[in-house]
N, C-alpha and C positions, 0 to 999 in steps of 0.2 A: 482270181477273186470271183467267186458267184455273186452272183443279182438275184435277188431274193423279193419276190412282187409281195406287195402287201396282203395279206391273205386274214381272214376274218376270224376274233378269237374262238375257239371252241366254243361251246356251251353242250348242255345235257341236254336232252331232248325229254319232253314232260315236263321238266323241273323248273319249279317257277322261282323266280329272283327275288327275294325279298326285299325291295330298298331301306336305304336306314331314316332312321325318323328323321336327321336333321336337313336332310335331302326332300324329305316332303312338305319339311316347314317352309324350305328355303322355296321351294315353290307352288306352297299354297298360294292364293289368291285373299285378298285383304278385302272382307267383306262384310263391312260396319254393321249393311242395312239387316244382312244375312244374320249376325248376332244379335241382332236388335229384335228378329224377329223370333231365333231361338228365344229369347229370355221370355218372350209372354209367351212362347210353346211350353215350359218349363213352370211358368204359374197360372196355365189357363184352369188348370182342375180345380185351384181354390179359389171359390164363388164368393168367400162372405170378406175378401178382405184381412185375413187374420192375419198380421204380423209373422208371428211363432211359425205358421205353416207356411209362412212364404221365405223367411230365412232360413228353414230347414230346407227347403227346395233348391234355393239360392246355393246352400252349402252343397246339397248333395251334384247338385248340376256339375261343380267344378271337373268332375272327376269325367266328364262328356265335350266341355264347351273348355276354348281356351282364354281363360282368363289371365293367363300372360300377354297373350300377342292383343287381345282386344279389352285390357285392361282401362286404357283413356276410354274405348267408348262404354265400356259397363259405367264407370265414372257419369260422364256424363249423363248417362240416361239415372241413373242414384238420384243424381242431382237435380236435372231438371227434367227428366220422363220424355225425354226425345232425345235427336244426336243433336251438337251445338256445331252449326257450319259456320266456315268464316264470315266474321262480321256479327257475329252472337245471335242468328235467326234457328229459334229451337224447329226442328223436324222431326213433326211427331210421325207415327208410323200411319200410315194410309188405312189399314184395316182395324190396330187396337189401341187406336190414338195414345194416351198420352198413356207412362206408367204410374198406376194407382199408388205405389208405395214410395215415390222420389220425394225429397225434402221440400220442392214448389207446391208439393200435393199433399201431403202431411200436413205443411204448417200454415199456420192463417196470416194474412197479412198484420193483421193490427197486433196479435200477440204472440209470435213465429215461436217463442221459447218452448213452448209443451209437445208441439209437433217436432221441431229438431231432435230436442231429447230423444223421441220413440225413433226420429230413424238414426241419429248416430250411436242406439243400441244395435243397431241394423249394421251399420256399418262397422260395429267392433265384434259383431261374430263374424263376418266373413273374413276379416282382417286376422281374427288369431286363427282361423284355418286356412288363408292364405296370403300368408306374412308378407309375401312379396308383394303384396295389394299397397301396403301402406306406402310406397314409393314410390309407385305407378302413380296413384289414388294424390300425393305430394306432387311429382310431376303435371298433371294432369292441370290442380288447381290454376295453374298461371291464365292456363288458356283460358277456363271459365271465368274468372275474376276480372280479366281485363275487357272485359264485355259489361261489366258491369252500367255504363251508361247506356245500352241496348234493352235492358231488361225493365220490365216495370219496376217503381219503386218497391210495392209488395214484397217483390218477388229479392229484390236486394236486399229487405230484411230480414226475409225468412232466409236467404244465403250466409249474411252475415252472424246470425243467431247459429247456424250449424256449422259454421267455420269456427267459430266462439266455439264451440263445445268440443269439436275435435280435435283440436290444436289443444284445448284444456287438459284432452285424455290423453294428449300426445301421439293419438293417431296418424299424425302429418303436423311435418315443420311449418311455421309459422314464415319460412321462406316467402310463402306465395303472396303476404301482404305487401310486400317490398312492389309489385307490382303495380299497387294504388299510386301508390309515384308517379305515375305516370302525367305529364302536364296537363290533359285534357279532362283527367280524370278529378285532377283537383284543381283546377281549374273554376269547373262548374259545381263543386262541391260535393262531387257523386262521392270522393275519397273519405270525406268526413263523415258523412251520414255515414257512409257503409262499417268505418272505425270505429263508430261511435256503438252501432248494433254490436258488431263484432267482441269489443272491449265489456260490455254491458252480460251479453252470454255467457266469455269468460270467467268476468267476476261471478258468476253464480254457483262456477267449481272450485276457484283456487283464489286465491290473494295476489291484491295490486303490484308488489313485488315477483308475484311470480312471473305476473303477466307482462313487466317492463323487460324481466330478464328476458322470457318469450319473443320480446320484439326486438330486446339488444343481439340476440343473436343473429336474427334475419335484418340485425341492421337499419331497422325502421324504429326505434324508440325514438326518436325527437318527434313528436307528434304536431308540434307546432309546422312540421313540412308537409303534412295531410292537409293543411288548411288553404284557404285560396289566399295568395298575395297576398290582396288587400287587405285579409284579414288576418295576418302574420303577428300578432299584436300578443302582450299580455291580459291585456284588459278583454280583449275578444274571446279570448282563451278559458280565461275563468267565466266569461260572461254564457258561454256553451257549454260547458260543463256544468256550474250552477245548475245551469235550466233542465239540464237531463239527471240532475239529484245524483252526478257524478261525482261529489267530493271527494271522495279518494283519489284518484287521478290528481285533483289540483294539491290537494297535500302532499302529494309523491310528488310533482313537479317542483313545488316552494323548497322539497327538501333539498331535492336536487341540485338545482339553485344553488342552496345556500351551502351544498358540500362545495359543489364546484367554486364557488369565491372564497369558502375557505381555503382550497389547495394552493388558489393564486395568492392568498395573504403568507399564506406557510412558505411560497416558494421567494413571493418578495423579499421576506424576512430575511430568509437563511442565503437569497444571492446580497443583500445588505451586509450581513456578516462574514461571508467568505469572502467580498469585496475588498475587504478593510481591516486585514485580518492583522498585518503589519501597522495599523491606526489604531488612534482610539476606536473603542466600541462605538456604531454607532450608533445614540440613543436616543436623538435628536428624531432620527432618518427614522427608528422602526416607531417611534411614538405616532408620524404622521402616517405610517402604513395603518395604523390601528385604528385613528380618529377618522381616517380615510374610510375603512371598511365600515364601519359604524354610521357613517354618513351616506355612503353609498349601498351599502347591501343592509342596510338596515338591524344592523347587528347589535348584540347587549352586549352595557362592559364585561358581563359573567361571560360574554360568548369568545368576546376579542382577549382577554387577560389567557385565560386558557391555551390560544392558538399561539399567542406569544409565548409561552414558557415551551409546548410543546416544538417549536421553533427554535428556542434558544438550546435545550436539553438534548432535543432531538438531532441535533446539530455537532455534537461535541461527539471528538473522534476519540472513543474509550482507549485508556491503556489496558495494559493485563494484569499489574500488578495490584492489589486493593488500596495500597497506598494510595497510589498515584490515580486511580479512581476519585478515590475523596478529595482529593486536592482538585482536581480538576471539578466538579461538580460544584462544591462549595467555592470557589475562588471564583466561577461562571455566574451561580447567583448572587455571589457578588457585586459582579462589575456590570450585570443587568439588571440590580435588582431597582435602580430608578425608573427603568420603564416601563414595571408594572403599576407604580405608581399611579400613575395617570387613570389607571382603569379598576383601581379598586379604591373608587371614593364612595362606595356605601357597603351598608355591612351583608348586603345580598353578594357583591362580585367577590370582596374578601372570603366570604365562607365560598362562594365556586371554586377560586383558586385553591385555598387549604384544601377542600375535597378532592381536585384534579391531581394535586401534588402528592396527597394520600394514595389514591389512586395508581399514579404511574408508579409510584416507589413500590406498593407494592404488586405492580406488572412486569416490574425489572428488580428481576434479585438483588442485583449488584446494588443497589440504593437503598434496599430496606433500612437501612442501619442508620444509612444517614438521614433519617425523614426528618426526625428533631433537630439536628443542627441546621438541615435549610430553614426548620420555621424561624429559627431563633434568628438568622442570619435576616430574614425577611420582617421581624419584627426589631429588629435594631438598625434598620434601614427606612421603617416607617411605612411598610409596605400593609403588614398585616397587621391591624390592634390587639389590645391587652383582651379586651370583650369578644372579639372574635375567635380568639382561642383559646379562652374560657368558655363560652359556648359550645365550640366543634369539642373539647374533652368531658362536658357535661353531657349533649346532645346531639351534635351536631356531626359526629362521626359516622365515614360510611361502615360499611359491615366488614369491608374487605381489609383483613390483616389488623380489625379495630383492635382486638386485646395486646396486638405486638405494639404498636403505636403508642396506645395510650400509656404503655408501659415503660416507654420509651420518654414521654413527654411527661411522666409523673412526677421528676424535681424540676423542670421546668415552668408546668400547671402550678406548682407547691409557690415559685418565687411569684409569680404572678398574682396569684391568691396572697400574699403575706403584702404585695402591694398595694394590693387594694384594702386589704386590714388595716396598713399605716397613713393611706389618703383616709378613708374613712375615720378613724382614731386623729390624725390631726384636725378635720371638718367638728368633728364632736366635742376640741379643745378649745379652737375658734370661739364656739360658741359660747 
């Protein structure tokens, strides 16, 4: 067996070694202050300030400077014209202080919205020539946000106005609000103000719904948890938004609201009826779910009559047959038709419910046909009056599937009408 000393690999003499790029990334040296210094190397030649020349600079620089690995700090300095060290103390550059074109220096304290705009135009060209910004640019946000009680308040409104606007363009997820959560942050209220700009920006691109969906994503839409403690309230809630001529916000929440206590009335109902399925119905138990809701969530009998039939209707396990469809449908209103009762004692909840029932029959095929025998079944039970559906066949008809309905109810309307010919005609005999 030979022993073989370790001996040194060849090489060519002259010939230089290329190394491969990810070898020099992996040991470049990480050197914040060093990019911070390129980037006013790259805009010292425009003297006047010009936007246009300076985002063209911006673009063309990528293709020199690595806006991948030093992406947070170009961020940073975007935002607030220095690098941001721990504990939110901006560090501006020692020779060309602060940067002229960042969103603290664009926009003015009292009215941040004109200045955001011109730089989050800034900020959506470099982002469609380098796409992979907007994630960086996402990441980044946490850090800068949660600094928020460091900064002047100015300066937290002209942030909030340009986080408003980006998130608007979709620029960067709405992720980094989740952050304002934070205890200390609302605590002292820094969460709210800064929510309040934030939400205010927004709405001046897109709609209150968009902007709820924006936060249900990132999982901060209860906004009532941006507030301090104390002020955890309804009344505090409207009473801040009011004042910021926020209405929309309080009308999106009231609806809110009131979906969510309608799903709990629809879920009560129908665990009442699967309950008791081998009982009687029970009509007793869903009546006080209704009066309940009315009294509690402040609800109309137009609004509770509705949730009840969609409850009862929505409940019933279809067969396949049409037969045995009808039967089940009409035999259901039925044997619930006293619990509408209760909730259509004026001729305003009566015509809700005719419309709603118009309505679903025709959203569900399988019922068209029967629309007229439920009414009939509902006014021989004393649910719906003679005048009420005289009315919805005169006027009172939605548009949806009207001509098949009315077509439906024309010798029904006919005996109606010949009733009130023969009360009338006996009143006139009386006399």
């Amino acid at each position: 067996m030979s022993t073989q000393q370790n001996l040194p690999k060849p090489s060519l003499n002259g010939v230089k070694i290329k190394t491969r790029k990810r070898v020099n990334k992996a040991n470049a040296k990480f050197e914040p202050e060093a990019f911070r210094d390129s980037i006013f190397e790259v805009i010292s030649e425009v003297t006047d300030n010009d936007l246009e020349k300076i985002s063209s600079k911006l673009d063309s620089a990528g293709g020199t400077l690595d806006y991948r690995l030093y992406g947070e700090t170009f961020f940073e300095l975007l935002v607030a014209g220095g690098l941001i060290a721990p504990g939110g103390v901006i560090e501006y550059d020692d020779e060309y202080g602060e940067l002229q074109f960042s969103l603290f220096k664009l926009s003015d304290s009292e009215d941040p919205l004109p200045g955001a705009k011109i730089w989050v135009n800034l900020i959506l060209r470099l982002t469609r020539r380098y796409k992979y910004l907007e994630k960086i640019f996402s990441e980044t946000s946490k850090g800068i946000l949660e600094y928020i009680n460091r900064y002047p308040e100015g300066d937290n409104n002209k942030l909030a106005a340009g986080y408003g606007l980006l998130i608007a363009e979709g620029l960067i997820s709405a992720d980094c609000i989740k952050i304002l959560q934070k205890d200390h942050l609302v605590k002292d209220g820094y969460a709210l103000q800064f929510l309040t700009m934030f939400m205010k920006a927004y709405l001046t691109r897109l709609n209150v719904k968009s902007l709820f969906n924006a936060l249900y994503k990132a999982r901060a839409d209860h906004l009532i948890e941006f507030f301090p403690p104390n002020k955890r309230t309804d009344e505090y809630f409207t009473r801040h938004f009011e004042s910021e001529d926020m209405h929309s916000i309080i009308n999106y929440r009231i609806a809110e609201q009131a979906n969510a206590a309608r799903d709990v009335i629809l879920y009560e109902i129908v665990q009442l009826i699967n309950s008791n399925e081998e009982d009687d119905p029970p009509l007793s138990e869903i009546i006080k779910v209704g009066r309940r809701a009315m009294s509690q969530n402040n609800l109309s009998e137009n609004e509770v009559v509705v949730l009840i039939w969609d409850a009862i209707i929505g409940n019933i396990k279809w067969g396949m047959r049409s037969e045995v469809i009808e039967q089940q449908a009409l035999s259901e209103v039925k044997e619930y038709a006293d619990v509408f009762t209760p909730f259509t004692s004026s001729p305003k909840s009566e015509m809700a419910l005719l419309k709603h029932i118009q309505k679903y029959c025709y959203e569900d095929a399988k019922l068209m046909r029967l629309f007229s025998q439920i009414v009939r079944i509902l006014y021989n039970e004393d649910v719906l009056s003679h005048d009420a559906i005289i009315f919805w066949a005169n006027k009172g008809a939605l548009p949806q599937g009207k001509s098949t309905f009315i077509k439906q109810m024309d010798k029904f309307v006919a005996f109606l009408n010949s009733i009130e010919d023969e009360e009338e005609s006996d009143e006139s005999d009386d006399e």
